[in-house]
C-alpha positions in Angstrom: 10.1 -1.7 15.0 12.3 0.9 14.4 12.0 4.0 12.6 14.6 2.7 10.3 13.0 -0.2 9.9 9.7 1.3 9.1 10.8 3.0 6.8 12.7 0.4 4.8 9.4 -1.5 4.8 7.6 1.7 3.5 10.1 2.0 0.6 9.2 -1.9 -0.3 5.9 -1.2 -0.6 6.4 2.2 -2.7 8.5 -0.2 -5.0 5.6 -3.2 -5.1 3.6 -0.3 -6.7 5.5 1.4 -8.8 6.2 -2.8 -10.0 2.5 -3.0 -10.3 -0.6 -1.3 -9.2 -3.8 -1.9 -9.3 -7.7 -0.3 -7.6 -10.5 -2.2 -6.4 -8.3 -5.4 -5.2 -5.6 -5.8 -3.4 -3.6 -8.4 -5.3 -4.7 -9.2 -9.2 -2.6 -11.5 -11.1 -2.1 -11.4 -15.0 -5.3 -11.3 -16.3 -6.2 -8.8 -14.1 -8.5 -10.9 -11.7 -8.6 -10.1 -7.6 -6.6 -12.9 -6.2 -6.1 -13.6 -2.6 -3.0 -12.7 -0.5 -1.3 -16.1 -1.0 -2.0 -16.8 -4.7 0.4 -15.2 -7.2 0.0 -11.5 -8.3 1.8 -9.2 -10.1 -0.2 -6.1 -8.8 -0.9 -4.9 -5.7 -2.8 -1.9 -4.0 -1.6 0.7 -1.9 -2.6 -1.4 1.0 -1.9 -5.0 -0.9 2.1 -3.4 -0.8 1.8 -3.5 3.2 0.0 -6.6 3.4 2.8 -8.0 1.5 6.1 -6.7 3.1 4.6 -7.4 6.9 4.0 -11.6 5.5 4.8 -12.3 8.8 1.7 -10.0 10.3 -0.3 -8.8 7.1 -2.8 -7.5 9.1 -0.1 -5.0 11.4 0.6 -1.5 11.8 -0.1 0.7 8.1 2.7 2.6 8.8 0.4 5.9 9.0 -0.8 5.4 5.6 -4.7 5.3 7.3 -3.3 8.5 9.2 -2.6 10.6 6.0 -5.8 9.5 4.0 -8.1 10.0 6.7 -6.8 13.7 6.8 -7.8 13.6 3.0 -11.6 13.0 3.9 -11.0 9.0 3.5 -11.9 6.4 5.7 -9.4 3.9 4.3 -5.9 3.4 2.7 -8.3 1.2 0.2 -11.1 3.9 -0.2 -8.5 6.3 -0.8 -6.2 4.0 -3.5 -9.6 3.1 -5.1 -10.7 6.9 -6.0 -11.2 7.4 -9.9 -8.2 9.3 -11.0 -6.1 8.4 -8.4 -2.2 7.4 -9.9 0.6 5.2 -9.2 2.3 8.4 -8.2 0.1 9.7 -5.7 0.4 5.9 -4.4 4.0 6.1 -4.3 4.5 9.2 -2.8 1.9 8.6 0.1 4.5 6.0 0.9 7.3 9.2 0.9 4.9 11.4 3.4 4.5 8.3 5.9 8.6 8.2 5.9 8.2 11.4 7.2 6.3 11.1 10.4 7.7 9.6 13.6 6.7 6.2 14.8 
């Protein structure tokens, strides 16, 4: 993957959440119930967004995201998009700061 690449895939993700974000699942659908990664949803997590724009490997490369939360005391992208008081915003611009770093 390229940087490019990368990147475009990180700015999918930043606009899956700023769609529709959610904490403590990484998909819900309407009624705000946790659904799995193949039933419809119209929210996803911080790392939900990944899942979702890798379809082809949902479990690949987080793009850093685990980088830059672990230097935030977090052992997860999850953890960290789960904290009380976290925002959509934070969420989206974690996706800018991962544009940022080289492959």
């Amino acid at each position: 993957m390229t940087l490019e690449e990368r990147n475009a895939k990180l700015e999918e993700a930043k606009q899956l959440v700023l769609r529709g974000w959610c904490q403590g699942a990484c998909f819900k659908n309407e009624e705000g119930r946790a659904v799995g990664f193949s039933q419809p949803s119209i929210s996803c997590c911080a790392l939900g967004a990944i899942w979702r724009v890798m379809e082809d490997s949902p479990f690949g490369d987080p793009f850093h995201l685990c980088e830059l939360v672990g230097k935030r005391g977090f052992d997860s992208v999850g953890g960290w998009n789960d904290e009380p008081g976290r925002t959509v915003e934070e969420v989206a611009a974690l996706f800018d700061r991962a544009k940022e770093l080289p492959l």
